[in-house]
Jmol script that loads the backbone (N, CA, C; Angstrom):
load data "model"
ATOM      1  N   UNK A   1      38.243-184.493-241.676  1.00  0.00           N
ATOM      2  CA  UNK A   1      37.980-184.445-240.250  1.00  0.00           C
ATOM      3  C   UNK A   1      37.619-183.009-239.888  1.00  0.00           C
ATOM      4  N   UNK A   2      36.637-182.631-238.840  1.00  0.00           N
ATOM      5  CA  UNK A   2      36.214-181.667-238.525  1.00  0.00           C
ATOM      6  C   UNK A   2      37.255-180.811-237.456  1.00  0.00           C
ATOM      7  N   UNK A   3      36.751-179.506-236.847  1.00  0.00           N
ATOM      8  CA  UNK A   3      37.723-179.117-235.954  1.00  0.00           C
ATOM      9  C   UNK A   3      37.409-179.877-234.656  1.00  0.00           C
ATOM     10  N   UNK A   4      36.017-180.290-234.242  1.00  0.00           N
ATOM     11  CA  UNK A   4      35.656-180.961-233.108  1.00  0.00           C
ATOM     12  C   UNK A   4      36.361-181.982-233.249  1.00  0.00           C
ATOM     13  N   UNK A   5      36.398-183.341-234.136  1.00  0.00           N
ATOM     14  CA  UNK A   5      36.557-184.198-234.334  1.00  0.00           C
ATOM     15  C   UNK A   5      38.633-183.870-233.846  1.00  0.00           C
ATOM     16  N   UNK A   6      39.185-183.022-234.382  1.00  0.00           N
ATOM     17  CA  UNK A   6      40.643-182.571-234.058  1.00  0.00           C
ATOM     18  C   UNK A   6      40.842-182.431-232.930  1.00  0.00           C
ATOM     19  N   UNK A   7      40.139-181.607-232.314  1.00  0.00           N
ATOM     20  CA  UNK A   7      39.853-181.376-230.679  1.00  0.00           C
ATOM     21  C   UNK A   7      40.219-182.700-229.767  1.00  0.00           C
ATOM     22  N   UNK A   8      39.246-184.035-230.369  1.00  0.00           N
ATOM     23  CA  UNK A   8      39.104-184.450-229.529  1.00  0.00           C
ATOM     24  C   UNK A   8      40.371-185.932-229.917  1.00  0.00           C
ATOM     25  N   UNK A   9      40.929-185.857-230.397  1.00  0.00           N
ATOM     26  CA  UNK A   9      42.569-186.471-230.813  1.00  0.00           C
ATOM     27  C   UNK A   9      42.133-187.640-231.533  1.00  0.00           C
ATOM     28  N   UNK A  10      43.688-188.244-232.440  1.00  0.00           N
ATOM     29  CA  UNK A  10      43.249-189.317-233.098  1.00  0.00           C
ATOM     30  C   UNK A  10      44.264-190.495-232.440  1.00  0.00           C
ATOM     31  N   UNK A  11      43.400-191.751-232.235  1.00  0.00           N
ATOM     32  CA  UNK A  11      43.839-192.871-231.610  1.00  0.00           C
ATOM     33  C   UNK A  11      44.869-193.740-232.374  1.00  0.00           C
ATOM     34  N   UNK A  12      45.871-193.316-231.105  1.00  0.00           N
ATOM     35  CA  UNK A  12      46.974-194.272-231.668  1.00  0.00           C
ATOM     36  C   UNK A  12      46.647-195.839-232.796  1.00  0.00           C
ATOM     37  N   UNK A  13      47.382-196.193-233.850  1.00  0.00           N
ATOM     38  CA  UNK A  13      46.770-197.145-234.238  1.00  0.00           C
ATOM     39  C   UNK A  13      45.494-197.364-235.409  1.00  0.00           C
ATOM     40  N   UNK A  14      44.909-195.948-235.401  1.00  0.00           N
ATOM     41  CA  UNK A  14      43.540-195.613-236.285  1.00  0.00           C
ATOM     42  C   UNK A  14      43.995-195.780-237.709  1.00  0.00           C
ATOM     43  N   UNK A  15      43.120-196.603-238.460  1.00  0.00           N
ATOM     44  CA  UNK A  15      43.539-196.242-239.724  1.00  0.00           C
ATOM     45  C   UNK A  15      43.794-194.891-240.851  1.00  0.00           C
ATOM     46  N   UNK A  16      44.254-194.455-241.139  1.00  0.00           N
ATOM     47  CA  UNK A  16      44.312-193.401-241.788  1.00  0.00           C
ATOM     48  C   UNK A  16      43.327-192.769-242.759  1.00  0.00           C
ATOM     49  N   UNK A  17      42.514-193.554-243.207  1.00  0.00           N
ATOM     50  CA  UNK A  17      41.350-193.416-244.249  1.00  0.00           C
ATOM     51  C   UNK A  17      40.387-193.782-243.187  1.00  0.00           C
ATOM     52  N   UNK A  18      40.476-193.761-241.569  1.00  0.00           N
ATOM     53  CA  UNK A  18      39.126-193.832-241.096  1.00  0.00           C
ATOM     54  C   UNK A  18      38.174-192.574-241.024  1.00  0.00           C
ATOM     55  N   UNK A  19      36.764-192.457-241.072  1.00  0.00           N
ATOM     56  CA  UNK A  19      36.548-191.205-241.355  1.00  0.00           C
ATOM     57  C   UNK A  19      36.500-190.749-239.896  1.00  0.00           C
ATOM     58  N   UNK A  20      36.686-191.694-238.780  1.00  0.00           N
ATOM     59  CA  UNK A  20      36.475-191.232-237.065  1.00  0.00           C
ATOM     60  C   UNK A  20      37.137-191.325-236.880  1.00  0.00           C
ATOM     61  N   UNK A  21      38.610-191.211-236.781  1.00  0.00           N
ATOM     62  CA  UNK A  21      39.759-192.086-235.956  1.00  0.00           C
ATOM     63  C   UNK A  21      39.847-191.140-234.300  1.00  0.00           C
ATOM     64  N   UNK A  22      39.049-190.788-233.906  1.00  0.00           N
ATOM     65  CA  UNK A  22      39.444-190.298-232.338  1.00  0.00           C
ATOM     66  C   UNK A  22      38.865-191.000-231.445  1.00  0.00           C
ATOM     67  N   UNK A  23      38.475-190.968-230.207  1.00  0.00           N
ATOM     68  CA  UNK A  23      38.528-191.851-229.289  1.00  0.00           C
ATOM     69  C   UNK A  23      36.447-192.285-229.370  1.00  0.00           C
ATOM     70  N   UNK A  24      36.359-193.382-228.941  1.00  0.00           N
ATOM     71  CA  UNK A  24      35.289-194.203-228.508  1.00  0.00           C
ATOM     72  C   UNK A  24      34.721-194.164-227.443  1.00  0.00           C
ATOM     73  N   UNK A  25      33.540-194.050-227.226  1.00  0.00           N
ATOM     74  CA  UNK A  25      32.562-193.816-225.660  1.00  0.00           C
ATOM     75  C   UNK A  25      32.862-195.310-225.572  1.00  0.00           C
ATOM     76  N   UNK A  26      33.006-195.593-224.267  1.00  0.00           N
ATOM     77  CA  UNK A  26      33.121-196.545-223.353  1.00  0.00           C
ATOM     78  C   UNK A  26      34.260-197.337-223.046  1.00  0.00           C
ATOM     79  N   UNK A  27      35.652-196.128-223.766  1.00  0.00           N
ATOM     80  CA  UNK A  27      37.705-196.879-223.890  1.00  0.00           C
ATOM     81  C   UNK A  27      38.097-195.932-222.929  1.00  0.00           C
ATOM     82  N   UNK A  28      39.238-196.509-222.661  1.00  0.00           N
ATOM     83  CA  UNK A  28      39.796-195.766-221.392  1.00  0.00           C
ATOM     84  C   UNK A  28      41.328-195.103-222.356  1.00  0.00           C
ATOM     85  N   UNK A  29      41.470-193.953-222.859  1.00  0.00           N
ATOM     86  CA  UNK A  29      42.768-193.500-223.331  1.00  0.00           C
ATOM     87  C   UNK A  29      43.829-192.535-222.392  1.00  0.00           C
ATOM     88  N   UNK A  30      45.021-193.061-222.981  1.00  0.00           N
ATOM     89  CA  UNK A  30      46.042-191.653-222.383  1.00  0.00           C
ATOM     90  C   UNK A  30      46.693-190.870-223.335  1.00  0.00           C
ATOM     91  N   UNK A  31      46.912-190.102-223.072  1.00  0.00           N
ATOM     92  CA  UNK A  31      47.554-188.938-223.957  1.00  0.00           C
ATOM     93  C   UNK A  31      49.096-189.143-224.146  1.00  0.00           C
ATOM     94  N   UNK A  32      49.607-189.043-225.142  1.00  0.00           N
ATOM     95  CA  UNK A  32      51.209-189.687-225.732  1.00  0.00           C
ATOM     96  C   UNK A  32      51.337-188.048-225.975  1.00  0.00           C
ATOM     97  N   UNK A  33      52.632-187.592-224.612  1.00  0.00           N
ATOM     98  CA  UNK A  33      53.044-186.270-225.123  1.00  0.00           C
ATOM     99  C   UNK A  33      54.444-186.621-225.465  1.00  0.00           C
ATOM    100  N   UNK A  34      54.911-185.737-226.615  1.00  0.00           N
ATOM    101  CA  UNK A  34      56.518-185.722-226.954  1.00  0.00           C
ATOM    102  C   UNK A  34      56.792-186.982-228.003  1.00  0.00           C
ATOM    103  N   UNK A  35      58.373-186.504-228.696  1.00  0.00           N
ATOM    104  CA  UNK A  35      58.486-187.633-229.582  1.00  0.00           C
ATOM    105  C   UNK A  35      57.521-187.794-231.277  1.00  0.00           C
ATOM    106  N   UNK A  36      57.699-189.025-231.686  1.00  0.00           N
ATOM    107  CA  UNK A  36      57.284-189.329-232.801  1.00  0.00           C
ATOM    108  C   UNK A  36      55.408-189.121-232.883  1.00  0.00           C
ATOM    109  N   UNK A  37      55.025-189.332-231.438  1.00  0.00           N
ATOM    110  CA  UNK A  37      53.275-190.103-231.654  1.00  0.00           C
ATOM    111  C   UNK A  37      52.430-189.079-230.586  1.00  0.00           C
ATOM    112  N   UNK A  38      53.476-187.507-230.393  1.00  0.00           N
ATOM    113  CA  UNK A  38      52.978-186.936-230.058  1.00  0.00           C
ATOM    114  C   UNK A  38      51.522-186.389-230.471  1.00  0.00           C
ATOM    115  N   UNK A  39      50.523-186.245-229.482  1.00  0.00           N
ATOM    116  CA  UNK A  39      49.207-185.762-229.494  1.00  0.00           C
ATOM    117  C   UNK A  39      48.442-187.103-229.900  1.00  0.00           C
ATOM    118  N   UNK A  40      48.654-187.846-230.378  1.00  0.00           N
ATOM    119  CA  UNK A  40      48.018-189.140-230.010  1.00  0.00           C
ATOM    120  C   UNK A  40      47.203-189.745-228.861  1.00  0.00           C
ATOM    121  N   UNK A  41      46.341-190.739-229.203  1.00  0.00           N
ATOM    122  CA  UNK A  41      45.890-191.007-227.919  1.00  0.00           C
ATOM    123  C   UNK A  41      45.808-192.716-227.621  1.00  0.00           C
ATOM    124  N   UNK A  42      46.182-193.385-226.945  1.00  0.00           N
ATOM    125  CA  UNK A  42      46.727-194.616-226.744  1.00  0.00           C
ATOM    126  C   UNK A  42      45.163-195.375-226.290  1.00  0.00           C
ATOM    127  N   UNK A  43      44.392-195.996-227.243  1.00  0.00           N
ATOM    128  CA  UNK A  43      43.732-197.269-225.996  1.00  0.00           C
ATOM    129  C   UNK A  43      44.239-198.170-225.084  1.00  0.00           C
ATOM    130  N   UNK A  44      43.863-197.962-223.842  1.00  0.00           N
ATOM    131  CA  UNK A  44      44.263-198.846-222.533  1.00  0.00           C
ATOM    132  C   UNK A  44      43.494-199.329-222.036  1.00  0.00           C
ATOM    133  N   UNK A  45      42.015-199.485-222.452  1.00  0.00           N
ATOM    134  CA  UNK A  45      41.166-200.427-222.091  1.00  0.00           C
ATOM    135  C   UNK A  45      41.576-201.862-222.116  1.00  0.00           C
ATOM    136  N   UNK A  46      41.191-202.356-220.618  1.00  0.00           N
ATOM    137  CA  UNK A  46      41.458-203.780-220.316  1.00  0.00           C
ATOM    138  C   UNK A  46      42.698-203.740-219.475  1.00  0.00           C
ATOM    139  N   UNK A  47      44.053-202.244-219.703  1.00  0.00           N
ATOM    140  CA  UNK A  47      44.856-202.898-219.038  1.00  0.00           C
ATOM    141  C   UNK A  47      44.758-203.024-218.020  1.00  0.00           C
ATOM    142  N   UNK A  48      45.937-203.977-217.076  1.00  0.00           N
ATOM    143  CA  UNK A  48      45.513-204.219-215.341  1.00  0.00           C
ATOM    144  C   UNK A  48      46.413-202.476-214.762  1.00  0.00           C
ATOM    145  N   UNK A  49      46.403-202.940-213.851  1.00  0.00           N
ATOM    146  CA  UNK A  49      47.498-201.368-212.883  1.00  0.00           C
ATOM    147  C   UNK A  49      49.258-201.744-213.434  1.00  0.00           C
ATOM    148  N   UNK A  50      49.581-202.722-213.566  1.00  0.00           N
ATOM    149  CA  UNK A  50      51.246-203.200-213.815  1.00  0.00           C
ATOM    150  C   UNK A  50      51.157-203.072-215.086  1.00  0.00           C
ATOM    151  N   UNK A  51      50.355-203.437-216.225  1.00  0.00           N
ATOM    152  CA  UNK A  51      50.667-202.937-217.308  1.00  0.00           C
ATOM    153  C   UNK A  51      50.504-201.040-217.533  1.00  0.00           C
ATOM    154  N   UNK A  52      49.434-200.662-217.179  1.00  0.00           N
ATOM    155  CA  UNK A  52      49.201-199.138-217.190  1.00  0.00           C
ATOM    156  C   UNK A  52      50.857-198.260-216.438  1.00  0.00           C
ATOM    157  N   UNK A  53      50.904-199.365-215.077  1.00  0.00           N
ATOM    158  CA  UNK A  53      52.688-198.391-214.773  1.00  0.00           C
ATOM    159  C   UNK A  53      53.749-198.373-215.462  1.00  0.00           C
ATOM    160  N   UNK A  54      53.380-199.400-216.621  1.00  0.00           N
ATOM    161  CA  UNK A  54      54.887-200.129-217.022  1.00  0.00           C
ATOM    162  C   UNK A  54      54.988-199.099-218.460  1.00  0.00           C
ATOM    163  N   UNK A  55      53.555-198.359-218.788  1.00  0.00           N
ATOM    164  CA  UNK A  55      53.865-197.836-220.012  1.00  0.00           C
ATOM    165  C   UNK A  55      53.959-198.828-221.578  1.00  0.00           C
ATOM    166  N   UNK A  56      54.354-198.385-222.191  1.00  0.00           N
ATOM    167  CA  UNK A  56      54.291-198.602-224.031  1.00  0.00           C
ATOM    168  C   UNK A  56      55.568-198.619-224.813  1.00  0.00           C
ATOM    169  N   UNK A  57      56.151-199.384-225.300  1.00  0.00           N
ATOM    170  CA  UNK A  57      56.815-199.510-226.381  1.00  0.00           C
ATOM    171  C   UNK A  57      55.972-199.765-227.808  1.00  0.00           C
ATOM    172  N   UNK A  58      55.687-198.284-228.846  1.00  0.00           N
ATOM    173  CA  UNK A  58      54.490-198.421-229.499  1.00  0.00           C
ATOM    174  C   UNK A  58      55.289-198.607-231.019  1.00  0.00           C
ATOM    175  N   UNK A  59      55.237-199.335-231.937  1.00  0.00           N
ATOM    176  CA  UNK A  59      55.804-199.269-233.247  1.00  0.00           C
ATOM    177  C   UNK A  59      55.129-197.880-233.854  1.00  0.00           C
ATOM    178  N   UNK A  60      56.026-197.748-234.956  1.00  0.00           N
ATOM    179  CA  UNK A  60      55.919-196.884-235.393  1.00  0.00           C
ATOM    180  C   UNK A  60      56.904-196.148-236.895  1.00  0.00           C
ATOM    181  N   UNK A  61      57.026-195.860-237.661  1.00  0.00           N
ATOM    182  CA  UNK A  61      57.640-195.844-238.680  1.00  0.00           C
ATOM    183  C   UNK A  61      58.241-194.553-238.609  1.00  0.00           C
ATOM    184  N   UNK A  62      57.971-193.293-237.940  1.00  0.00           N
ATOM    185  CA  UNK A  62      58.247-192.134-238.225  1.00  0.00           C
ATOM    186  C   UNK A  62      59.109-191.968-236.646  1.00  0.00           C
ATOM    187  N   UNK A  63      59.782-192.762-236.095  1.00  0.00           N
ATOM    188  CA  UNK A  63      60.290-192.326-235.121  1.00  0.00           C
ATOM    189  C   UNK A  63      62.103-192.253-235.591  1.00  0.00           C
ATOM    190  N   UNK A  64      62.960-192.760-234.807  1.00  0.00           N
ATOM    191  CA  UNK A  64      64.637-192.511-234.763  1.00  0.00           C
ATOM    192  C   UNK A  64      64.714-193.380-235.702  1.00  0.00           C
ATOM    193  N   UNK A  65      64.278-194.487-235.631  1.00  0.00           N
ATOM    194  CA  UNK A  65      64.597-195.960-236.332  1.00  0.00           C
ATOM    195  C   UNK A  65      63.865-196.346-237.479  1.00  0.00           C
ATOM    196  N   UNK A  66      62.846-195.415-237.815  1.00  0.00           N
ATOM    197  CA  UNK A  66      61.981-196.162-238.998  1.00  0.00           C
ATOM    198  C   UNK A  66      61.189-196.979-238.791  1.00  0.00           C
ATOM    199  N   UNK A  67      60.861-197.511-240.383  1.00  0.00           N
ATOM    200  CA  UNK A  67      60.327-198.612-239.762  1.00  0.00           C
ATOM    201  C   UNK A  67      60.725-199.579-238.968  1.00  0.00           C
ATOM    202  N   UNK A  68      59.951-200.213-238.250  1.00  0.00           N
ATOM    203  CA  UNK A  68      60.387-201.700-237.400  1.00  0.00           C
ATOM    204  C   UNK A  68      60.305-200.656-236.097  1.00  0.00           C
ATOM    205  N   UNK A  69      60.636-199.700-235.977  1.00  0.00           N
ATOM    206  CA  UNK A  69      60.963-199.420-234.873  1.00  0.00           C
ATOM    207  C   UNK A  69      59.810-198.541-233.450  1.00  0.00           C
ATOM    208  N   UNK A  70      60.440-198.426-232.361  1.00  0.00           N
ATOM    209  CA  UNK A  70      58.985-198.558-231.355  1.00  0.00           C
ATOM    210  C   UNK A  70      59.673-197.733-230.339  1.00  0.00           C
ATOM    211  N   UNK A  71      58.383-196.575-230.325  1.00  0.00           N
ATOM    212  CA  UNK A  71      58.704-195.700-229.458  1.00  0.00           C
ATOM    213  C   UNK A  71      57.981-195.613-228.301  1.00  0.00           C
ATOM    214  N   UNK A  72      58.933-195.497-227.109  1.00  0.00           N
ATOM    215  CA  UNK A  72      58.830-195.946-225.863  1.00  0.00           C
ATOM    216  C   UNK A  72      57.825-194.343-224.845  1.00  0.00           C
ATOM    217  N   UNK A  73      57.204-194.914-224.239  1.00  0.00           N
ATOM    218  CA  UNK A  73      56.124-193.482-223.378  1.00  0.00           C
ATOM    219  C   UNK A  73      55.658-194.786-222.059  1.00  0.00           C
ATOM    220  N   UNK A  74      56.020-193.471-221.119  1.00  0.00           N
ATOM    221  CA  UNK A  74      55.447-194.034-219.525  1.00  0.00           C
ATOM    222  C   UNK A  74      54.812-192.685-218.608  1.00  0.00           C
ATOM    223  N   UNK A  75      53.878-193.606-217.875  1.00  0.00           N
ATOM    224  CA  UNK A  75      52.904-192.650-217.325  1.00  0.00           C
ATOM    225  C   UNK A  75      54.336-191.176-216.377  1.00  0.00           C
ATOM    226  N   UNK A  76      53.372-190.241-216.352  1.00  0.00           N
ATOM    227  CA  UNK A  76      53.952-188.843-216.134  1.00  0.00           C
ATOM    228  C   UNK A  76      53.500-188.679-214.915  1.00  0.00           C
ATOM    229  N   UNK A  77      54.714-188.782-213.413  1.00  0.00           N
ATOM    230  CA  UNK A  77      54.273-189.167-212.099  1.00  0.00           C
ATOM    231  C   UNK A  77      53.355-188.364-211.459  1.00  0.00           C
ATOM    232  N   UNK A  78      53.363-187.166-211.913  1.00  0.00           N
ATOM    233  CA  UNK A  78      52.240-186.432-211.770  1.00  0.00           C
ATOM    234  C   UNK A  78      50.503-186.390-212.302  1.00  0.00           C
ATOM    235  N   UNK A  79      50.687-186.984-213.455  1.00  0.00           N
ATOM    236  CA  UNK A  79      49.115-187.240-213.975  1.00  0.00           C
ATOM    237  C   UNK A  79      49.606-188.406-214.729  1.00  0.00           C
ATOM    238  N   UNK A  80      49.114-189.481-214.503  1.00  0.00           N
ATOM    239  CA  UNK A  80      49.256-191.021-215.282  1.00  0.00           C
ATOM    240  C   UNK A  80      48.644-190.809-215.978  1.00  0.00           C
ATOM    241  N   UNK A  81      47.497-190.050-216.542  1.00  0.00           N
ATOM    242  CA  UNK A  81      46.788-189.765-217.799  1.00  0.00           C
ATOM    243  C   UNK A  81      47.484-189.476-219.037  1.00  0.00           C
ATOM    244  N   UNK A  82      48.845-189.119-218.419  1.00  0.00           N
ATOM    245  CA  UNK A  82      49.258-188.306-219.865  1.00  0.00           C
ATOM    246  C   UNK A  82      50.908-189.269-220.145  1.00  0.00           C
ATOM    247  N   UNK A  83      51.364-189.667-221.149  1.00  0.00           N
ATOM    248  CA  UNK A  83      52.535-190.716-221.083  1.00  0.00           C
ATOM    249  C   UNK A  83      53.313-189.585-221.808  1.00  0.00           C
ATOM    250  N   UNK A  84      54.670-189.808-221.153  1.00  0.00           N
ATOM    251  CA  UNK A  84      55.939-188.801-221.509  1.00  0.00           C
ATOM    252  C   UNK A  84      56.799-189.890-222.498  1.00  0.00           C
ATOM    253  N   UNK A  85      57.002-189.305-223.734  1.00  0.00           N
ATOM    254  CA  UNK A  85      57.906-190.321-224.535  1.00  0.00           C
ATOM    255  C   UNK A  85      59.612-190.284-224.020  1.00  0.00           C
ATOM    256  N   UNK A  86      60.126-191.553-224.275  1.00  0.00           N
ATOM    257  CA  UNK A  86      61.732-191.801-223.113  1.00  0.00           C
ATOM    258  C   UNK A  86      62.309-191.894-224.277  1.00  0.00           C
ATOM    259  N   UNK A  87      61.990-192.383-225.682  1.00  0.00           N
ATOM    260  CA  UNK A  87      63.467-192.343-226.403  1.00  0.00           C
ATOM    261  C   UNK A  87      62.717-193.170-226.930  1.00  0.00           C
ATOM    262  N   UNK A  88      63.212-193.952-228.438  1.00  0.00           N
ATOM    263  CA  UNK A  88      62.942-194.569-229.686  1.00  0.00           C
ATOM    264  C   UNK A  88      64.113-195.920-229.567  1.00  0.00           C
ATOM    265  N   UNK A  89      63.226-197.108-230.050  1.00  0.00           N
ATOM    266  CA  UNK A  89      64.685-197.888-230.190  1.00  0.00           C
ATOM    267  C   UNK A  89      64.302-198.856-231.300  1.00  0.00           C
ATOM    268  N   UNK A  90      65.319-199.931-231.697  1.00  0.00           N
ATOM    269  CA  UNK A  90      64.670-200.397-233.458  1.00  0.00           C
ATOM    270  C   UNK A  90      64.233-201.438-232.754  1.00  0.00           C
TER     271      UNK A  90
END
end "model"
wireframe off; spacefill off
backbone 0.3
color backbone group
């Protein structure tokens, strides 16, 4: 991966051997600060307004719990762009 390509973050979910994994012209992402999936970037294309408030419980292997387990981020009342991680649970 390039430094541009770093710049511009890698999407939650991307495969690891992808040679693009950062975000897509025409997806709507938020930024996952803090926690396990920090600097990440979440696709939210499609969601409605009640899912976008309600935030993410995202799996994940490298969080408190390991595998199985899913770490929790909700929009940041100041910029909903950016999701603050709340804690890890299995």
């Amino acid at each position: 991966m390039d430094d541009e390509a770093l710049l511009r973050g890698r999407v939650y979910g991307a495969d690891h051997d992808d040679p693009d994994p950062g975000p897509r012209a025409g997806r709507e992402y938020r930024e996952l600060v803090g926690g396990p999936l920090d600097g990440l970037l979440l696709d939210v294309t499609g969601w409605d307004a009640e899912q976008l408030a309600d935030g993410a419980a995202l799996a994940t292997e490298i969080g408190k719990y390991g595998t199985g387990g899913r770490a929790h981020y909700e929009p940041r009342p100041a910029d909903p762009r950016r999701w603050d991680w709340q804690g890890d649970s299995p």
